[in-house]
MIMARLUM-156108 format. One line per 8 residues: their letters; for each residue x, y negated, z of C-alpha. Coordinates in steps of 0.001 Angstrom, whole numbers, plus 500000, padded with zeros to 6 digits. Layout:
A	X Y Z  ...
END
This chain:
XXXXXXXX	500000 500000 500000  501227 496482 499611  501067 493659 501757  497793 492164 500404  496363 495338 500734  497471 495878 504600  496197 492503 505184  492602 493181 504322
XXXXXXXX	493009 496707 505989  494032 494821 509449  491043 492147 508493  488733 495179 508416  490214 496644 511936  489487 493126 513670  486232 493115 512671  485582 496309 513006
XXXXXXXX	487049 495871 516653  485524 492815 517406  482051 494650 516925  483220 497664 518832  484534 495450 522133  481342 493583 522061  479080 496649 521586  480764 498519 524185
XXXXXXXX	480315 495450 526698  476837 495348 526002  476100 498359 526258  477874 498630 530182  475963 495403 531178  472399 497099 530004  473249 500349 532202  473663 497733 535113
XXXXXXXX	477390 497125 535216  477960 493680 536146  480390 491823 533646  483359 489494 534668  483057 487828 530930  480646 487365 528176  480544 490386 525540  481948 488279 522852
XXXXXXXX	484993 487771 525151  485574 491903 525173  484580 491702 521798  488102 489472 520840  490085 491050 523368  489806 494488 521376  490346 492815 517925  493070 490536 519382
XXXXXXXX	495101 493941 520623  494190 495124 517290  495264 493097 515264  498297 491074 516507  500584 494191 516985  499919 494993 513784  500423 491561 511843  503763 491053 514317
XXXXXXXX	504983 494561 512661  503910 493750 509265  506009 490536 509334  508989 492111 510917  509087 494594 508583  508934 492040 505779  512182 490437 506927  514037 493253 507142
XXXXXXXX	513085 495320 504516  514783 493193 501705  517938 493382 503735  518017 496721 504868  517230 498438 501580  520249 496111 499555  522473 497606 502294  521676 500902 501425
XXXXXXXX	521902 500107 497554  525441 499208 497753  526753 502504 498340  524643 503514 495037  526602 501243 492989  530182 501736 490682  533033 501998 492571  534465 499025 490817
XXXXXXXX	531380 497159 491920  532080 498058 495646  535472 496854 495483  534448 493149 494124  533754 490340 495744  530291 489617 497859  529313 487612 494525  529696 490252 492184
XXXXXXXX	527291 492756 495057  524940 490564 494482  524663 489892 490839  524630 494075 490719  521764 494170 493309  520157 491196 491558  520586 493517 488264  519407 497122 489877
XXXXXXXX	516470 494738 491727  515577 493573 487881  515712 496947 486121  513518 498362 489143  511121 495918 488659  510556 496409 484221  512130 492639 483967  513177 493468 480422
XXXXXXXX	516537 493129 480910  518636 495570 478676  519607 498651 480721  522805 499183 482077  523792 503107 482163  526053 502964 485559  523095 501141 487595  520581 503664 487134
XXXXXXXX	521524 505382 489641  521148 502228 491589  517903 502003 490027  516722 505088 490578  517223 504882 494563  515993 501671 494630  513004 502862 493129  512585 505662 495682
XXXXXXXX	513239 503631 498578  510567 501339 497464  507744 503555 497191  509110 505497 500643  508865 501971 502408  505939 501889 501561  504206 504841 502924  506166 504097 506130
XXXXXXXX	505234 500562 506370  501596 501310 505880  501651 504076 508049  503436 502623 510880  501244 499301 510392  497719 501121 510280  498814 503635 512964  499564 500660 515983
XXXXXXXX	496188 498869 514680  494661 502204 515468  496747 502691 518781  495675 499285 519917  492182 499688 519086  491962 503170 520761  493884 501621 523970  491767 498510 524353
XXXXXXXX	488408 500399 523967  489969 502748 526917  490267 499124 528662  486946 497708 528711  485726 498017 532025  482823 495750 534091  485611 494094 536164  488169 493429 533262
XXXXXXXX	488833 489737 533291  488551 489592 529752  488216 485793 528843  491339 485423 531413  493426 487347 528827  491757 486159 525506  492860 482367 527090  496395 483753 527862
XXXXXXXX	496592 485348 524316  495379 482064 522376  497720 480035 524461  500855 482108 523559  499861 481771 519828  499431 477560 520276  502458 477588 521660  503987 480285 519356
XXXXXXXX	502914 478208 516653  504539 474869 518324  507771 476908 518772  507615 477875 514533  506964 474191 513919  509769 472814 515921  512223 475672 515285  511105 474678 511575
XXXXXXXX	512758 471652 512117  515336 472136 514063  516813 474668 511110  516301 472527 508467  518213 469828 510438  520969 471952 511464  521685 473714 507554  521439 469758 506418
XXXXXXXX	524244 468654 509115  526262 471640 508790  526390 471122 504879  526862 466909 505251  529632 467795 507817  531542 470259 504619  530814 467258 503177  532337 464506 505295
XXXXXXXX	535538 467234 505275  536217 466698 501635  534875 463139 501379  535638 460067 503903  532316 458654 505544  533890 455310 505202  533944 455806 501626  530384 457233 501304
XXXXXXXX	528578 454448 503358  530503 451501 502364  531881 452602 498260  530111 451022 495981  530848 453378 493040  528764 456060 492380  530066 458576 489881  529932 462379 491392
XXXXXXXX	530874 464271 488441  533997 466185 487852  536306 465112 485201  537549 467862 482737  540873 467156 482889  543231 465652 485735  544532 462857 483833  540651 461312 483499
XXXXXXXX	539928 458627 485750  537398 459731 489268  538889 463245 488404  538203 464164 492138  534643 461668 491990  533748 458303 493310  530847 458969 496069  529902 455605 497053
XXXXXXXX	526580 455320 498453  525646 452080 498740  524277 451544 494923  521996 454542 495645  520925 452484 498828  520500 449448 497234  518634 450660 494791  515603 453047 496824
XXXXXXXX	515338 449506 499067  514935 447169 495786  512291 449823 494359  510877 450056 497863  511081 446009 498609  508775 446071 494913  506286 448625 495776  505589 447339 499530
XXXXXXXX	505406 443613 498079  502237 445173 495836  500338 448067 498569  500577 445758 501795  498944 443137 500410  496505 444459 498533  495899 447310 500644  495349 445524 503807
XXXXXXXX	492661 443235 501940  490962 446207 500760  490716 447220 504157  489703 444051 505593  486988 443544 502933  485872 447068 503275  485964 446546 507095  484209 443459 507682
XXXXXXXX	482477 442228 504360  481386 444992 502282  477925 446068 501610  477088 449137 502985  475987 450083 499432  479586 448753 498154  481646 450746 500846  480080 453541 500117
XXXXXXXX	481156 453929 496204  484713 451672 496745  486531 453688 499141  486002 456589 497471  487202 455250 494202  489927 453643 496146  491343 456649 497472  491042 458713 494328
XXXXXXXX	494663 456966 493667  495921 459523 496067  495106 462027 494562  496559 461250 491576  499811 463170 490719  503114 461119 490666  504069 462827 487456  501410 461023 485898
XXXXXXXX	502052 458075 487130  505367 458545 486109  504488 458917 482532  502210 455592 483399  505040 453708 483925  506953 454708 481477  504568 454820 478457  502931 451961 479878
XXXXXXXX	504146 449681 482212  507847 449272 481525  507219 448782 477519  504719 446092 478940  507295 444347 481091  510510 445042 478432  507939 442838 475596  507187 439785 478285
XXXXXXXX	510560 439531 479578  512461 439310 476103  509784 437313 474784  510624 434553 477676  514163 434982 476452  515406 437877 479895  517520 440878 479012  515180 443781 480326
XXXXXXXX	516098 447602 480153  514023 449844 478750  513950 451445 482568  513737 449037 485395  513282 448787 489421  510010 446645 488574  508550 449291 486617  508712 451784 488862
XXXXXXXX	508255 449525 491835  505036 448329 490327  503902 451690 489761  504719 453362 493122  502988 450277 495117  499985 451000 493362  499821 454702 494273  500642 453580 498098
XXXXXXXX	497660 451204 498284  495568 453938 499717  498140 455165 502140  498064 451851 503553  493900 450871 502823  492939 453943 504281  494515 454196 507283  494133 450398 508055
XXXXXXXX	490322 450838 507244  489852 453565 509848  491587 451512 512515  489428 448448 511999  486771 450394 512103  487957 451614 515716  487997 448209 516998  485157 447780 519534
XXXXXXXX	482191 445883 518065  482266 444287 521448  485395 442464 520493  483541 440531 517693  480572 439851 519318  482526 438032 521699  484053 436034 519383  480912 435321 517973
XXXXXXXX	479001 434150 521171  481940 431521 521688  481279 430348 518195  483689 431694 515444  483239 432281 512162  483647 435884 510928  487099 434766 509255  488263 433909 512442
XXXXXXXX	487514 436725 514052  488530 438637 511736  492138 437332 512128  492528 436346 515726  490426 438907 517605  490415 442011 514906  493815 442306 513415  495779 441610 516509
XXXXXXXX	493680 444286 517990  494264 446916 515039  497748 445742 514907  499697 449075 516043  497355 451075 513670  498244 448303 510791  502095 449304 511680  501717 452340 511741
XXXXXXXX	499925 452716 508386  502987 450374 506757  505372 452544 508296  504116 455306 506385  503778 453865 503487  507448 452953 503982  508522 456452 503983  505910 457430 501764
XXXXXXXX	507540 454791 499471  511605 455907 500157  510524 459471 499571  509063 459105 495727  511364 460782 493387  508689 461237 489986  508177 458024 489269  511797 456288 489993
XXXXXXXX	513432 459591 487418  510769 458422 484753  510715 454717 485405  513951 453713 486561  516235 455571 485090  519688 457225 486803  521972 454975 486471  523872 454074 489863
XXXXXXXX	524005 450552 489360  524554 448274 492259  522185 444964 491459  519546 442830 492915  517902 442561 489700  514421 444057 489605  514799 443978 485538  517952 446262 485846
XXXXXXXX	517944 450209 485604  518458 452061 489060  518787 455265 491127  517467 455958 494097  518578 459082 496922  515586 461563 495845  516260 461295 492768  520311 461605 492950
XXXXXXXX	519126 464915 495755  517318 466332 492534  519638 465583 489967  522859 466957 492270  520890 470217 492779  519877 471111 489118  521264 474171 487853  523869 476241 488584
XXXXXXXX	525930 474631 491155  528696 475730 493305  527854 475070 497144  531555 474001 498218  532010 471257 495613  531628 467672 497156  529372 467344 494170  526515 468945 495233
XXXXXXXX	527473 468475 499330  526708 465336 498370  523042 466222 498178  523064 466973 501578  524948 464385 502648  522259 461724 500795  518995 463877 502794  520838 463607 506206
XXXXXXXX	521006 460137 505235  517280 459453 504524  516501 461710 507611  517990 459126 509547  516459 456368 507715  512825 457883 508276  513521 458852 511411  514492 455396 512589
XXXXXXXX	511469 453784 510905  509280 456431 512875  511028 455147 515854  510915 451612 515333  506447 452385 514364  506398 453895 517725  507837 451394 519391  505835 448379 518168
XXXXXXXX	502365 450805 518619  503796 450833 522315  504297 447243 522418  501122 446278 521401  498462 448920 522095  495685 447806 523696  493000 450081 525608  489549 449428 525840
X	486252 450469 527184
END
């Protein structure tokens, strides 16, 4: 059986346990047993025991069994094979894996018998995992139905269950995070071997290709940073110039003005723009947008590239407008209509209340919702590739071509790449950057929503 198929099979057990707990509870309290919990409580104890042993086993045995059954593999391959290097194991196993699988590769007469064990282990795993899955579904079932007695406690230990899996499922998150933090440092540290810091930060040539030949000039690569830098905040100055504005008007007039009738078709419409893809507003702004702004600017006599920051700038704010419309709306909306009547018992207008009594009230919200779009707006990598070119130049003209990080991540990481080049460590080098930039724009949003909160009744 495969996996899908064990997962419906384990789907089947719960329910089928669920019905069996609850049944059995039901049928104790009608004989005149006294019950500690609620029959729906037995009824998830019994599927809980059935089920999570089960699902634990069927993930364990997941990880491992790629692993386990390569190890075995090896000693199926050429002798020659054996004696190579780790990377020439594993373009054999990737080979044997591809034959196994019908990948219509051309056959290779000293992997079959590769093949052929790898075949046989396959359909042996299995049998075994299926087995050893359906057999401790049926062990817990059987023991928990053994369990259910008048004075089990069983809500006690459904509560205890669902509180390890919360907090299993806090640990995933944060160990989630904590791994993808620690493979980014350990890589930007390989990085920072080969490469000075100094240069990286402060350098304001960007140029990480490797020359061809020694004599060429950057044969070992210029990695300065800063025209990368300069460039994501001149695309990012451009697009938050455009969604602030405009988005926090939307969500005043929505807010405070608007019809009923007029809020209920607008915001929709508003918020379709994020759910737009980026690739198409990629292809926006560059079939569109930049042609547009390349035919006014030479026409009032500017020298405009075909790509430019504006273009993509102008593009990106308007895909953040909802980002920032939609969350300022909602917190508007959460000021207490107590607060305006108020304002308009001591006799102001609604414009003033609007901005002396409403927006400094939603004002760690209105943060908030910036700071997001801030990220939101440093993160964009579609639209900057198709609109903005990738050329690392270091300007504060919005009518020049630019790069931004994402985009130089992407473009580091395409194709085949070797993983101790400062080349493509420079990838990781560039995210630990913008994981520090993001993370101290989180900070600095939590620190004015502290600052400023306000409670009310």
């Amino acid at each position: 059986m495969n996996y899908s198929s064990l997962l419906i099979a384990i789907v089947i057990f719960l329910g089928g346990a669920y019905l069996l707990g609850r049944n059995r509870a039901r049928a104790i309290a009608n004989q005149g047993g006294n019950l500690h919990s609620l029959p729906t409580h037995y009824g998830a104890l019994m599927a809980l025991w059935t089920g999570l042993p089960a699902i634990l086993l069927l993930i364990i045995w997941s990880l491992l069994q790629g692993p386990v059954i390569d190890h075995l593999l090896v000693a199926q391959l050429p002798d020659v094979i054996q004696q190579g290097s780790a990377i020439d194991i594993q373009l054999a196993l990737s080979k044997v894996h591809n034959l196994a699988s019908g990948a219509g590769i051309a056959a290779v007469p000293e992997l079959e018998p590769a093949v052929e064990h790898l075949q046989a282990l396959q359909e042996r795993t299995r049998l075994l995992n299926a087995g050893a899955v359906l057999t401790l579904a049926l062990v817990g079932l059987g023991l928990s139905w053994r369990r259910i007695q008048p004075q089990m406690r069983a809500r006690t230990e459904v509560e205890k269950i669902v509180s390890l899996l919360l907090l299993s499922s806090s640990a995933v998150a944060v160990l989630t995070t904590v791994g993808i933090l620690a493979s980014v440092l350990y890589e930007a540290w390989m990085f920072f071997h080969k490469v000075s810091p100094i240069e990286f930060l402060f350098g304001t040539t960007w140029s990480p290709q490797v020359a061809l030949r020694a004599d060429q000039s950057g044969s070992s690569g210029s990695f300065g940073a800063v025209p990368l830098f300069a460039g994501t905040l001149l695309i990012s100055l451009i697009a938050m110039v455009i969604a602030v504005p405009v988005g926090l008007m939307s969500a005043i007039y929505l807010s405070e003005y608007a019809t009923v009738t007029v809020r209920k078709y607008a915001k929709p419409a508003l918020e379709v723009l994020a759910g737009i893809p980026t690739v198409v507003y990629g292809f926006f702004a560059a079939l569109t947008v930049a042609p547009a702004i390349r035919t006014l600017g030479e026409s009032a006599g500017l020298a405009v590239s075909s790509e430019s920051a504006l273009a993509a700038g102008l593009v990106m704010g308007v895909m953040i407008i909802p980002f920032v419309s939609s969350l300022s709306d909602d917190v508007i909306n959460a000021v207490p209509q107590s607060l305006r009547d108020g304002s308009y018992g001591l006799g102001a207008t609604r414009s003033e209340t609007v901005r002396q009594v409403v927006i400094p009230a939603a004002l760690p919200g209105i943060v908030g919702a910036v700071m997001l779009a801030v990220s939101r707006a440093i993160g964009e990598t579609m639209i900057v590739a198709m609109a903005a070119g990738l050329a690392a130049n270091l300007t504060a003209n919005p009518l020049d071509s630019v790069t931004t990080v994402t985009v130089q991540i992407v473009t580091l990481l395409v194709g085949d790449q070797e993983f101790d080049s400062p080349k493509t460590l420079a990838a990781f080098a560039l995210g630990l950057v913008l994981f520090l930039v993001t993370l101290a724009l989180n900070y600095a949003a939590l620190k004015v929503v502290q600052k400023y909160r306000e409670q009310y009744d």
